[in-house]
TIDRENMI-444030 format. One line per field, with one value per residue (C-alpha): x, y, z; residue in one letter; residue number from 0. Coordinates in Angstrom, 1 decimal, padded with zeros to 4 digits. Each point is the difference from the previous one (the first is absolute). Layout:
REM TIDRENMI-444030
x <- X,...
y <- Y,...
z <- Z,...
resn <- A,...
resi <- NUM,...
END
This chain:
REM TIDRENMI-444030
x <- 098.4,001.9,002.7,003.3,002.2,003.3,001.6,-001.2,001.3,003.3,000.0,-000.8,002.7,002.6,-000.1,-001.0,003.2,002.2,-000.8,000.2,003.2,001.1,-001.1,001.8,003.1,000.0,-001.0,003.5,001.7,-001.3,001.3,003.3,000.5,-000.8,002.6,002.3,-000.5,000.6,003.4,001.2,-001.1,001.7,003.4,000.0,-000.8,003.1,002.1,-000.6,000.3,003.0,001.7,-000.9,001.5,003.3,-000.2,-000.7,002.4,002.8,-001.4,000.5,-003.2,-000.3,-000.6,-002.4,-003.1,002.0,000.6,-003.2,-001.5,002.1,000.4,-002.8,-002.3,-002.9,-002.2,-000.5,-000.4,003.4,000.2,003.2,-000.5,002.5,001.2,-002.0,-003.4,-000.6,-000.6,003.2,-001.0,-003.6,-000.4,-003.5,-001.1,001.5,003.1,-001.5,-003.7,000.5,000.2,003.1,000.1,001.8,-003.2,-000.3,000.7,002.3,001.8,000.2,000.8,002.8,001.9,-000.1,000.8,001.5,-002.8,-003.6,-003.2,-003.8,-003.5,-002.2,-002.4,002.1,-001.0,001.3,-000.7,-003.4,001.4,000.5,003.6,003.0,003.1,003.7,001.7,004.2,001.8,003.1,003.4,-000.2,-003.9,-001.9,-002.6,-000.8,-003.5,-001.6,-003.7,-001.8,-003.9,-001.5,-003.1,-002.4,-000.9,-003.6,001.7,002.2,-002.9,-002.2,003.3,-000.4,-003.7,000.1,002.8,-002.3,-003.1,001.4,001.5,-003.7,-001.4,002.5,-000.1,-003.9,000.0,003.2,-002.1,-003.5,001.6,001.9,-003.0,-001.6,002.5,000.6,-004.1,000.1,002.6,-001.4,-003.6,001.3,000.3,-003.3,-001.8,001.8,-001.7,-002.1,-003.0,-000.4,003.4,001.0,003.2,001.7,002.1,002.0,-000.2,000.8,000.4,-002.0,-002.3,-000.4,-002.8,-002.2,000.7,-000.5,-003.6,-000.9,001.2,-002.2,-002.7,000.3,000.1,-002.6,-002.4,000.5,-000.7,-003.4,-001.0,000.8,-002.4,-002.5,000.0,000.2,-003.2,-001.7,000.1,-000.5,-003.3,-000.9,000.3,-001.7,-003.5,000.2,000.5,-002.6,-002.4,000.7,-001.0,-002.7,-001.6,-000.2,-002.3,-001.8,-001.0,-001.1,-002.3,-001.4,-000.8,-001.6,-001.6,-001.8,-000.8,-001.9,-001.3,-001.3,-001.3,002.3,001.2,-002.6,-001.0,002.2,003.3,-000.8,002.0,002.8,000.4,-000.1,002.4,002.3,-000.8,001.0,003.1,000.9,-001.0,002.4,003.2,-000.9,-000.3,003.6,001.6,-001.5,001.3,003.4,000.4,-000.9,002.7,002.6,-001.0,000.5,003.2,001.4,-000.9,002.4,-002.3,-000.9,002.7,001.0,003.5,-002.1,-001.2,-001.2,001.4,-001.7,000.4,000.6,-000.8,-003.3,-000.4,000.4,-002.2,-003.1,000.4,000.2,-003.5,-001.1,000.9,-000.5,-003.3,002.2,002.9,-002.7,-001.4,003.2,000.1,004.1,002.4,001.3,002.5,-000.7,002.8,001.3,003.1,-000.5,002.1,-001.2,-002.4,002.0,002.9,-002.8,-000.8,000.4,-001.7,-002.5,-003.0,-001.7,-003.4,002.8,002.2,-003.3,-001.0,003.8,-000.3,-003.6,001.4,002.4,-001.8,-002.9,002.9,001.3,-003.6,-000.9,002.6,001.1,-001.6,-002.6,001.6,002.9,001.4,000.8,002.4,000.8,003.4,000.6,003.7,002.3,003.1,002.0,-002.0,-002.4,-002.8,-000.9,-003.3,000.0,-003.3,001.0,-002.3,-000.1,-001.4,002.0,002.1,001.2,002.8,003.3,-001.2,-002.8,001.1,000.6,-003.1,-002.6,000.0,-001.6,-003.3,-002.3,003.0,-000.9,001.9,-002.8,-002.9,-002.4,001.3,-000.9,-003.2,-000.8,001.5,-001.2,001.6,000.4,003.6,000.9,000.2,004.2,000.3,-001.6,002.3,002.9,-001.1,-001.4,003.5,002.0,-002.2,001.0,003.7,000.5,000.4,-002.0,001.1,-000.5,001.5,000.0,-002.0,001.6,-002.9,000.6,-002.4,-000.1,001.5,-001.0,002.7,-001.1,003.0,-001.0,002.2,-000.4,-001.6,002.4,-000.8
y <- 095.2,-002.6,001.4,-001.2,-001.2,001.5,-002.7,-002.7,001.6,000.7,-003.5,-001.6,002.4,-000.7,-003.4,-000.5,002.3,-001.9,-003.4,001.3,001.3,-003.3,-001.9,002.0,-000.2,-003.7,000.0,001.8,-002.0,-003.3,001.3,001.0,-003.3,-001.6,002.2,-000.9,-003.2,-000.2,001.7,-002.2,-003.0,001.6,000.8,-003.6,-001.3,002.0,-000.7,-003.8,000.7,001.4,-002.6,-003.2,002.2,000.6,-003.8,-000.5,001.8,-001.9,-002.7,-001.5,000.7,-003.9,-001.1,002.9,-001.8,-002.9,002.6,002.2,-003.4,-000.2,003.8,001.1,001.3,-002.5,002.6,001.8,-000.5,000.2,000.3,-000.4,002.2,-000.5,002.5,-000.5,000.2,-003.9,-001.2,-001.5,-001.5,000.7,-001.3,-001.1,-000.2,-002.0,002.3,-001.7,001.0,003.6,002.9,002.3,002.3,003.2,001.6,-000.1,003.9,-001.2,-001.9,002.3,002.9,-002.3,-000.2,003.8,001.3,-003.3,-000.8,000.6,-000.9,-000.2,-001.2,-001.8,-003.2,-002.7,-001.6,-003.2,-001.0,002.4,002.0,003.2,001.0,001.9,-000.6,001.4,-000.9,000.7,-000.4,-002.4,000.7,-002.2,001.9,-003.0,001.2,-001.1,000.3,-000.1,000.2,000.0,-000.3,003.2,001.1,002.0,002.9,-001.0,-003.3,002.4,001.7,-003.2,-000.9,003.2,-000.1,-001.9,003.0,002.3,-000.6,-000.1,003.3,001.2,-000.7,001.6,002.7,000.7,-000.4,002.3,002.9,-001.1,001.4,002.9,001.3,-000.5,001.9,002.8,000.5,000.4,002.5,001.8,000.5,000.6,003.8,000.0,-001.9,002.5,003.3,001.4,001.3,002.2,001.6,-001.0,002.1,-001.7,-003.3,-001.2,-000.7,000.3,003.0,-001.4,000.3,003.7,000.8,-002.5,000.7,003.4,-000.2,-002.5,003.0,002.6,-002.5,-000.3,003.5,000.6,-002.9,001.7,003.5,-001.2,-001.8,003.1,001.9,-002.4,-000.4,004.2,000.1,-003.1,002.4,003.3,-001.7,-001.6,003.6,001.8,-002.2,000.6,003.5,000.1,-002.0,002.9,002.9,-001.5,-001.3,003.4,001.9,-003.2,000.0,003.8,-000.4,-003.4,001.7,003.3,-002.1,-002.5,003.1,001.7,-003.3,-000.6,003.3,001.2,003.3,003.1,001.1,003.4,-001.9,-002.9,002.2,000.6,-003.5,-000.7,002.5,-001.9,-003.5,002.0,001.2,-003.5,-001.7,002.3,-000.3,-004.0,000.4,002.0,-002.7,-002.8,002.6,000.1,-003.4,-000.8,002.5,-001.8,-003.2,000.8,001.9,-003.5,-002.2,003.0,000.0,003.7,001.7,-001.7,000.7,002.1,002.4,003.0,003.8,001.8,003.6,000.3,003.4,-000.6,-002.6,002.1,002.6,-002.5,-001.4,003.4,001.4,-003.2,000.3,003.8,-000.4,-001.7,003.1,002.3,-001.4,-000.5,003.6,-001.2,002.0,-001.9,000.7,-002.7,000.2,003.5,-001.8,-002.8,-000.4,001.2,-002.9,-001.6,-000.6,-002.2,-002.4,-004.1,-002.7,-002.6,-000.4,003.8,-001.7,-001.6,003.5,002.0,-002.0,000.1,003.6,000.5,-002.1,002.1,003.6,-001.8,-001.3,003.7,001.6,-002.5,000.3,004.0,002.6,001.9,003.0,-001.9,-000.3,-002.5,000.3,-002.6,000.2,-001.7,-000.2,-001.5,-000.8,-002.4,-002.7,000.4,001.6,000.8,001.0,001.2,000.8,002.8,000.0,001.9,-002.6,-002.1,-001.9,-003.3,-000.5,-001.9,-003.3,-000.6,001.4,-003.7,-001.6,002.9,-001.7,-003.4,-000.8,001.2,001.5,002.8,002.3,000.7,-001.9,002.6,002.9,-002.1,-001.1,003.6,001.0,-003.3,-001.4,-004.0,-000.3,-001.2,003.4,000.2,-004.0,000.5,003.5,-002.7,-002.8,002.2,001.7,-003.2,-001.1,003.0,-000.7,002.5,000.7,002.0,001.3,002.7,002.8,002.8,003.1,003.5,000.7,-003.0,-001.9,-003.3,000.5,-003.2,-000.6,-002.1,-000.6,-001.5,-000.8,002.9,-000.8,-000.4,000.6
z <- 090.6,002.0,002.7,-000.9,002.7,000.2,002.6,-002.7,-002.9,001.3,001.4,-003.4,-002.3,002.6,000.3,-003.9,-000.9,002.7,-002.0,-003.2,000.9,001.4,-003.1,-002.2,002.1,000.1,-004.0,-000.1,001.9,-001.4,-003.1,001.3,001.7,-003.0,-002.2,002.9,-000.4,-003.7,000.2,002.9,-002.1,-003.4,002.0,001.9,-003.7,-001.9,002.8,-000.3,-004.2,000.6,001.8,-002.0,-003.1,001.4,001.2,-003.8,-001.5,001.7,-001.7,-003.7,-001.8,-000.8,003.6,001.3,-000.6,002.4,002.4,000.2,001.4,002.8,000.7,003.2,-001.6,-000.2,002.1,-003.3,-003.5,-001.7,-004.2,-002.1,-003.2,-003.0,-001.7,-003.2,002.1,000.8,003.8,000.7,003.6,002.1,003.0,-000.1,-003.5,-003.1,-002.0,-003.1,000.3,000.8,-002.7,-000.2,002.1,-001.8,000.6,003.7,001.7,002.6,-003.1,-002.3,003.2,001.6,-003.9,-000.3,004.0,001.6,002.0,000.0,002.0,-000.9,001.5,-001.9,-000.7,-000.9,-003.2,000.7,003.4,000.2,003.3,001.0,-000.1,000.9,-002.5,000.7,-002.9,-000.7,-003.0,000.2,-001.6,-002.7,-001.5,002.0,002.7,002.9,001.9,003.3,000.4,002.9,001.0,000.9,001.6,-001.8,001.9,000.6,001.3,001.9,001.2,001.1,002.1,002.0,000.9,003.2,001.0,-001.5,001.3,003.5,-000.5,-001.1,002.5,002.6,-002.5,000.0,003.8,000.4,-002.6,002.2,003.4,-001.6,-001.9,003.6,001.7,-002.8,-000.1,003.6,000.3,-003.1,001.8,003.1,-000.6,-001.3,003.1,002.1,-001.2,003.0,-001.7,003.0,-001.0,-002.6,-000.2,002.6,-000.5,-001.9,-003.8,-003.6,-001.9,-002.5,002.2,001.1,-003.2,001.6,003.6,-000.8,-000.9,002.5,002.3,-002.1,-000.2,003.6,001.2,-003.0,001.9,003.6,-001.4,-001.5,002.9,002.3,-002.7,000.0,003.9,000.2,-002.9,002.0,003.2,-002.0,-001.3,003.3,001.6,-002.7,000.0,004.2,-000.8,-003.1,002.3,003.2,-002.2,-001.3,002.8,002.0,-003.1,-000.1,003.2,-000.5,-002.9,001.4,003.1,-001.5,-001.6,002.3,001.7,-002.4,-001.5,003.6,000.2,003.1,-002.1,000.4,-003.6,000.7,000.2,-003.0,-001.8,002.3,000.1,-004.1,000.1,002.3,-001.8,-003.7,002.1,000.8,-003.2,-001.9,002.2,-000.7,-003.5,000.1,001.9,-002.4,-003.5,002.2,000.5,-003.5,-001.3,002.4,-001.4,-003.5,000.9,001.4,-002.9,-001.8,-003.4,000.2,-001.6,-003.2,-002.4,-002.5,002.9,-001.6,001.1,003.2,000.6,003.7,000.0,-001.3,002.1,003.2,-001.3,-000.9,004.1,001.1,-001.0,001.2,003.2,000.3,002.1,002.4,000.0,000.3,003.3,001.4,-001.3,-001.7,-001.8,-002.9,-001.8,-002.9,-003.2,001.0,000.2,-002.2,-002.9,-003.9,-001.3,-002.5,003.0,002.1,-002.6,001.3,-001.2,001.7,000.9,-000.1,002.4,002.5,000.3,000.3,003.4,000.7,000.0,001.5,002.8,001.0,-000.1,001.5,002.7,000.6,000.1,003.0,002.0,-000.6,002.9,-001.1,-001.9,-001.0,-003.0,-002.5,-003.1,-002.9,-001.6,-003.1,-001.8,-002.6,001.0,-002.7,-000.6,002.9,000.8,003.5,001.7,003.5,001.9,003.0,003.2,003.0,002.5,002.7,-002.0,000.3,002.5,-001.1,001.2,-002.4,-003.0,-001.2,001.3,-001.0,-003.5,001.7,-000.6,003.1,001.7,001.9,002.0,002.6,-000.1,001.6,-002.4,-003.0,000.9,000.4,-003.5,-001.5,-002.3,-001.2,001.3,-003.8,-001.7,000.7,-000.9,-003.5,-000.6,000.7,-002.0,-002.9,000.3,-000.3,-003.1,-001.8,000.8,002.7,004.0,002.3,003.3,003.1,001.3,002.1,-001.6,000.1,002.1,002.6,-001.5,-002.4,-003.9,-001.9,-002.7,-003.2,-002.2,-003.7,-003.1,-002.8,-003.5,-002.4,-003.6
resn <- X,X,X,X,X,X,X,X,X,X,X,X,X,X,X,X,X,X,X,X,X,X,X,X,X,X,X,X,X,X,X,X,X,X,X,X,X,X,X,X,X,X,X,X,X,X,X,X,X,X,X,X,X,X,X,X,X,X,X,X,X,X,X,X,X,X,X,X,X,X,X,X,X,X,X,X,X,X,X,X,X,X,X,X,X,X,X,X,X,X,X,X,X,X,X,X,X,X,X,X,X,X,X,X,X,X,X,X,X,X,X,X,X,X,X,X,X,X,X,X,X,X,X,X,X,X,X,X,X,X,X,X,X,X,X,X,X,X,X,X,X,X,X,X,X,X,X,X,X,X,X,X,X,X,X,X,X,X,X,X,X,X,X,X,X,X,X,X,X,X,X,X,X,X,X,X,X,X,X,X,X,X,X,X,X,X,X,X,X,X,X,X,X,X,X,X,X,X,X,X,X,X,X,X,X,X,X,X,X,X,X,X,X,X,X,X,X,X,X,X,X,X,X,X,X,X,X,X,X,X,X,X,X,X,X,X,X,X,X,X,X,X,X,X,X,X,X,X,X,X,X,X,X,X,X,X,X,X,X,X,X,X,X,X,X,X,X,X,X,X,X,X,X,X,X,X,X,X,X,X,X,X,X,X,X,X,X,X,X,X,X,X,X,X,X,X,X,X,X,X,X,X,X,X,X,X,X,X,X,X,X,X,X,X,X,X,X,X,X,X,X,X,X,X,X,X,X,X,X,X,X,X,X,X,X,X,X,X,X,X,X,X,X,X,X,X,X,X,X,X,X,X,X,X,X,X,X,X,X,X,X,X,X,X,X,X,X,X,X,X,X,X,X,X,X,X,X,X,X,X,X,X,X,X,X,X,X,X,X,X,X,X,X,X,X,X,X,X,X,X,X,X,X,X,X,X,X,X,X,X,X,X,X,X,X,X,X,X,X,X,X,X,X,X,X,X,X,X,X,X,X,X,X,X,X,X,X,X,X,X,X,X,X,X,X,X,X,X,X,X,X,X,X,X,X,X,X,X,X,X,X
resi <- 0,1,2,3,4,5,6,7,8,9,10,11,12,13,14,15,16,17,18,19,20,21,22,23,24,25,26,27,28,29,30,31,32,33,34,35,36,37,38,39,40,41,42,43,44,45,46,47,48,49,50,51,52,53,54,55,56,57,58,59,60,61,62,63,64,65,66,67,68,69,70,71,72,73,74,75,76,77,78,79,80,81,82,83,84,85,86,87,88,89,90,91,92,93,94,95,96,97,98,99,100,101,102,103,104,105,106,107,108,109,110,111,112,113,114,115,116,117,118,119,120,121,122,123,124,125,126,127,128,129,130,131,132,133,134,135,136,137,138,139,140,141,142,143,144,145,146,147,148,149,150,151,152,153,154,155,156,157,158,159,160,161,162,163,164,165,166,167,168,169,170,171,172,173,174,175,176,177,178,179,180,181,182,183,184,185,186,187,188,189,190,191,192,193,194,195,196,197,198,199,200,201,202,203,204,205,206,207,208,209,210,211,212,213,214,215,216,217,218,219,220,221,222,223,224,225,226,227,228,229,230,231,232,233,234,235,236,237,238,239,240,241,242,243,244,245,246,247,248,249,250,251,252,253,254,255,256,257,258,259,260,261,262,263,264,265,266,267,268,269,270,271,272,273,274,275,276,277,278,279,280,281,282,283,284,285,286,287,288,289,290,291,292,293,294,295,296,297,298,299,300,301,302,303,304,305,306,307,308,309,310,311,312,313,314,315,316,317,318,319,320,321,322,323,324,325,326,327,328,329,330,331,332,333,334,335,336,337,338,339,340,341,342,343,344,345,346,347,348,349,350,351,352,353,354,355,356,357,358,359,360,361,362,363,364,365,366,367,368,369,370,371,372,373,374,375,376,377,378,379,380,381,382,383,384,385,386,387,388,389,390,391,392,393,394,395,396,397,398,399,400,401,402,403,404,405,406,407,408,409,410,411,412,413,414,415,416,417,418,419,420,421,422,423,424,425,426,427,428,429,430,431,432,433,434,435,436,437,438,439,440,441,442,443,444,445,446,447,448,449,450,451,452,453,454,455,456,457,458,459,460
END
């Protein structure tokens, strides 16, 4: 669809309106001039009328056909009507060939008022004209008639005047619809799309300036989160690429060994051992990057999530991480102060919580003493459910409370290659948390060690 241009469209409605205007103006006024000029000529004409009466009536009715010769009137047509109808005198036809004249308006209208004017097409002489016409003393009346323009004759005498003032016109409405179009735009060519808030113009103006603004702020935001997810990815593949690279090297060197028969037959199996070990914390980093990768496309809990049983699914993660409580030889306190079953109902995605939760016990297992304990805490409070996963290990000072929930953030480096560990199990509680509507955050335990708090919207209904 074509852009329209505003610049030429006010131009054009300005300058078309301006002339319009004009010509009706000057349609007016022709027609005013020309009313004008029919009274001026119809008072000039009775006026005349009037005088050659009174000159008449001082006059004996036998000589005024002697003395409407000699009276000044030969400018205009001048007709001596009888009482009985019959042209008495005309000044430019023959008395004797013209037809009575009872019937004429300004006749008839000068017997019954005294006087009496009328415009017409002369009969006789085949002109347009003006008659005045008075009545004498003795019933006899006397009439002046004068040529008068028609009013497209009037007109045709006004074009030259006309058509100059068209012209002036048209060139006077050309540079005011320039100069209105320019002050009109002005405002507009003014906006600062940077900040667009500032300046000066119209309050018609403020919806649009408005959303430039949101636009605008809406544009920088994005580009902030595209830069922040360009570096986030750029950091992640390093990251991906690190921890990959060191069991790599592990099984590809256990391996060349034994394939170049450099392992004694007594340690083959120490060394399969260590490739397995190796080969499973790669498959866990591939499953956990997967999961975050899914989790960011934010398709994996839908609108018509069923209903999970967090209790349930705290005691399903439990037993299968009990091996790993029972070497660290853990007290748990799973559910003892979890809230009834019905009261830790949310909906989502029950796979996505399960690994939520396993994440966390498996987080508290590996990083409590041996001996310690561990203690899940699940509650309904309003229309939230919270589950909190208690340890006894070092904690996580003030500082990196925040940043713990990064992916491959690690607190120490050396302790966590000792515990193992992908550095991705706290980013995926956070992300699965967030795509189940809720928060997750860290505190201080009771027993000076880490409480991981997962706060999720109840089920309703």
């Amino acid at each position: 669809m074509p852009r329209k241009n505003l610049s030429r469209r006010l131009f054009l409605e300005l300058f078309f309106f301006a002339v319009g205007a004009a010509l009706v103006i000057a349609a007016l006024i022709t027609a005013v001039s020309y009313q004008t000029y029919e009274k001026d000529m119809t008072d000039s004409l009775l006026s005349r009328v009037e005088a050659v009466a009174s000159a008449l009536n001082q006059v004996d009715a036998d000589y005024r056909v002697r003395d409407l010769s000699t009276l000044a009137v030969n400018d205009v047509r001048c007709t001596l009507v009888g009482g009985d109808g019959t042209v008495l005198y005309d000044s430019e036809a023959d008395p004797s060939t013209m037809e009575n004249h009872n019937g004429r308006p300004e006749i008839e209208g000068a017997r019954a008022n005294g006087e009496s004017t009328s415009s017409r097409t002369s009969s006789t002489v085949g002109e347009d004209l003006m008659f005045a016409a008075v009545a004498l003393d003795d019933g006899q009346v006397v009439r002046l008639g004068e040529e008068k323009r028609s009013f497209p004759a009037f007109v045709g005498s006004m074009l030259p005047a006309m058509a100059v003032g068209t012209i002036a016109e048209l060139v006077v409405a050309y540079l005011i619809a320039r100069l209105l179009v320019r002050r009109i735009v002005k405002p507009f060519d003014a906006i600062d799309l940077q900040h667009p808030s500032v300046g000066s113009y119209y309050e018609e103006m403020q919806p649009l300036v408005d959303r430039i603004d949101e636009q605008r702020r809406q544009l920088v935001k994005s580009n902030e989160e595209l830069r922040r997810a360009a570096n986030l990815r750029r950091e992640f593949t390093g990251n991906v690429s690190h921890e990959m690279k060191t069991p790599l090297q592990v099984i590809g060197g256990y391996a060349e060994l034994m394939e170049n028969g450099m392992v004694p037959p007594s340690d083959v199996k120490h060394f399969a051992g260590l490739i397995l070990t190796e080969s499973r914390a790669m498959r866990s980093l591939v499953d956990d990057v997967l999961t975050l990768s899914h989790l960011d496309e934010g398709n994996m809990v839908g609108d018509d999530a069923p209903l999970v049983d967090l209790s349930q699914v705290v005691i399903r993660v439990s037993v299968r991480l009990r091996p790993k409580f029972e070497e660290k030889h853990l007290s748990t306190q799973l559910l003892e102060e979890s809230a009834h079953s019905e009261e830790a109902l949310v909906r989502g995605n029950e796979a996505l919580l399960e690994q939520l939760v396993y994440n966390l016990l498996d987080n508290a297992a590996r990083y409590s003493v041996d001996g310690g304990r561990v203690r899940v805490r699940i509650a309904r409070t309003g229309d939230t459910v919270t589950l909190a996963v208690d340890d006894d290990g070092p904690g996580v000072e003030e500082e990196y409370r925040e940043r713990i929930f990064e992916r491959f953030f690690r607190v120490d480096e050396s302790r966590s290659r000792e515990t193992g560990g992908t550095g991705l199990g706290l980013a995926i509680v956070k992300h699965a948390a967030e795509a189940h509507g809720g928060t997750v955050h860290v505190e201080e335990s009771e027993w000076g060690g880490a409480s991981f708090v997962v706060e999720l919207p109840a089920a309703v209904g």
